[in-house]
N, C-alpha and C positions, 0 to 999 in steps of 0.2 A: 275704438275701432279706427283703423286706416282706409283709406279709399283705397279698393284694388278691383281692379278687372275679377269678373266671377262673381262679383256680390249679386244677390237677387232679394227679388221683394216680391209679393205673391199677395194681391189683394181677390176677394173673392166680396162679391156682392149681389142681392135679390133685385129684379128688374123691378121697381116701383110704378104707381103712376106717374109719378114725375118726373121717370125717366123716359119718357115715352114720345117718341116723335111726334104724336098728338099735340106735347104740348109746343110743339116749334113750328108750327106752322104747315103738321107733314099729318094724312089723313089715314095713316098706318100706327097701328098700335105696336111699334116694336122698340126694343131698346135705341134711340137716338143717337147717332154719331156725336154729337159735342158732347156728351154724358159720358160714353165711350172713352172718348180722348182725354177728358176729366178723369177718368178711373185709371187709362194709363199713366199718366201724370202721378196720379199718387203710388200706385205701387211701383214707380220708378224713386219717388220718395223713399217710402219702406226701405225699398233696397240699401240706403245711402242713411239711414238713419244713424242718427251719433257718430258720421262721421265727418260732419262739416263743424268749423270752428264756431263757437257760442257767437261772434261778431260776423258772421256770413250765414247766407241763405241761397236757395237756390230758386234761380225763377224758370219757367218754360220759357222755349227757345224757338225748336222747332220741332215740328212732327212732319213727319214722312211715313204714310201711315195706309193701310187697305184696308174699310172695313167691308170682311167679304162677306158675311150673313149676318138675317135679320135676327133676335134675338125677344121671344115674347114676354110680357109681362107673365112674372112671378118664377119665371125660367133663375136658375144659378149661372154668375158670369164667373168666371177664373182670370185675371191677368194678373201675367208674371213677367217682369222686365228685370233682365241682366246686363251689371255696367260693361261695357264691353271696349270702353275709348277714354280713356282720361286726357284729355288737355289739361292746357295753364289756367283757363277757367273754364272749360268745355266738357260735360260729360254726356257720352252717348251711351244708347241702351236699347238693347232690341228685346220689343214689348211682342209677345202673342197670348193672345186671350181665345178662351172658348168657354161655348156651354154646353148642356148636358151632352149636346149632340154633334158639334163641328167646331172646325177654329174660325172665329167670326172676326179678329183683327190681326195684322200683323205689319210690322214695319219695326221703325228706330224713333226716339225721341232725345232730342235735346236740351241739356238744360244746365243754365249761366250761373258760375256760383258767381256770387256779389256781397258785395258788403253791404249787412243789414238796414244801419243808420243813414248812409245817406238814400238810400232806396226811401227809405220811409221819411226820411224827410222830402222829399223830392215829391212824393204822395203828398202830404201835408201842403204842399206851396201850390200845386196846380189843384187841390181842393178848395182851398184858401181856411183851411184849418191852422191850428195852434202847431208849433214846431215841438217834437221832443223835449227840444233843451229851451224852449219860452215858460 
């Protein structure tokens, strides 16, 4: 597959307890914003699957993002994000998600394609791990 404008990715996920604001320090049991942004994140993956080269990866960039309602445990979430921006290594995508009842996110995310190897070696040195090629 070719990276083009129109690709979409569609993740759909069950609110857990562990996605739950509860555990971040928030005294409301509902689906958690960095859970949220995490699930954007991937179904902006989806979207773009097999089409980044075997020697590149794509990392998050930026989000620009509303989440507008709360969303409860055990509730079904929908996010579907389409590439809508291809740069030199910049791709944008506007993410909306909802559940059974409203749209609970919306905005655009960003995200860097890079080359695999030195990204993870670059991990490896500021962890003080073994390199790849050691």
């Amino acid at each position: 597959m070719q990276l083009e404008t129109g690709l979409k990715g569609i993740l759909t996920h069950q609110v857990e307890d562990s996605d739950l604001a509860t555990s971040w320090r928030n005294d409301v049991p509902v689906l958690a914003t960095p859970i949220l942004l995490w699930l954007s994140e991937l179904a902006c993956m989806n979207a773009i699957d097999g089409c980044i080269k075997d020697d590149e990866m794509t990392v998050g960039f930026k989000h620009e993002m509303s989440h507008l309602a709360p969303t409860p445990k055990d509730w079904i979430v929908q996010i579907t994000a389409e590439l809508v921006e291809i740069g030199s290594k910049m791709l944008v995508f506007e993410v909306i998600a909802h559940d059974d009842e409203e749209c609970v996110l919306r905005g655009r995310h960003t995200r860097a394609i890079i080359a695999k190897t030195p990204f993870i070696e670059r991990v490896h040195t500021k962890s003080g791990t073994m390199s790849l090629t050691s």
